[in-house]
N, C-alpha and C positions, 0 to 999 in steps of 0.2 A: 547791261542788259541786252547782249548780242547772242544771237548764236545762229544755228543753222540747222536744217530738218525739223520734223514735224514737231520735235519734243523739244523746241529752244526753251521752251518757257519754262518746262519742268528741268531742262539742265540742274544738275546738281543734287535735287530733292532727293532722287527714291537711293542717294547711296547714304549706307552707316554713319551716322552721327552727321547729318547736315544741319541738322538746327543749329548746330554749335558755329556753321562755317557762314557763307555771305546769304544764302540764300536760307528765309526759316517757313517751314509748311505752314501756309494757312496766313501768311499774312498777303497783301495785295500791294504788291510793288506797284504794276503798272497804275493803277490807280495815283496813288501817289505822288506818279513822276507827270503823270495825265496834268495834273493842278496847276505845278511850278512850268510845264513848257512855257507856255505863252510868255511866262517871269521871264522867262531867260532870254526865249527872243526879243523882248523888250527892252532887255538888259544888254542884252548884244548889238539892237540896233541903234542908242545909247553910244556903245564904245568906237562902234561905225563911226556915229556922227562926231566925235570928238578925236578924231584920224586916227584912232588906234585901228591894228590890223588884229581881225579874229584869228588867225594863223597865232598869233604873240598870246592874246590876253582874251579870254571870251566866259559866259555864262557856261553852266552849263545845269541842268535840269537832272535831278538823280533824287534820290530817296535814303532814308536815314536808313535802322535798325527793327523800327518800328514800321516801316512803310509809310512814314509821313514826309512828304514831298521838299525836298531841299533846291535851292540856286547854289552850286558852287562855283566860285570865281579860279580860274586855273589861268595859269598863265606862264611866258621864263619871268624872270628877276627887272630885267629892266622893264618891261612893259607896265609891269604891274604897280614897279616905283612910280613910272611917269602917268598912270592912272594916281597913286596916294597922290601926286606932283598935284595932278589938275584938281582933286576933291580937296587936299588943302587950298590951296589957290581958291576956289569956292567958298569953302566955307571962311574964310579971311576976307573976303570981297560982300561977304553978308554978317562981319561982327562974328559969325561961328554960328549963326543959327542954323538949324536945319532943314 
C-alpha cells in the first residue's frame, strides 16, 4: 500500500476490471491495516527482544481480500526456523501449554 502522487490511494481502482485484481472499490484497506499496526510492532519488538534481527524475520501489518487487518510473519528460512526453534523450546519448557 505504497505509492506516490496525489492519487496513491486510488492507484489501481479507475482502470478495467480492478476488482478482480489487489485493489477492490469500496472496500477500506487502510482501516484495516490501521487495527493490526500496533500487532505487529508489538510482534516485532517481541523478536527484537529474543535477538532476532528484523532485517531476517519481522511482523508485518497488511490486510486480507476483505479489508480485514492481517500480521504476516515474513522472513528468509533460517530465521524463521530459529524463531519455530525458540517457540518450541517454550512451549516444551511449559508442558505445551499456551
Amino acid at each position: 500500500m505504497t505509492g506516490s502522487g496525489e492519487g496513491w490511494l486510488n492507484d489501481g481502482l479507475d482502470l478495467p476490471g480492478a476488482d478482480s485484481g489487489l485493489w477492490v472499490s469500496g472496500v477500506d484497506y487502510i482501516s484495516g491495516w490501521r487495527e493490526v499496526r500496533e500487532t505487529a510492532d508489538r510482534l516485532n519488538r517481541a523478536l527484537l527482544g529474543l535477538g532476532l534481527e528484523l532485517s531476517a524475520v519481522r511482523a508485518v501489518a497488511s490486510t486480507n481480500e476483505d479489508g480485514r487487518g492481517v500480521v504476516r510473519l515474513t522472513g528468509w528460512p533460517d530465521a524463521v526456523n530459529r524463531l519455530a526453534e525458540l517457540l518450541e523450546a517454550r512451549a516444551a519448557s511449559d508442558g505445551g501449554a499456551a
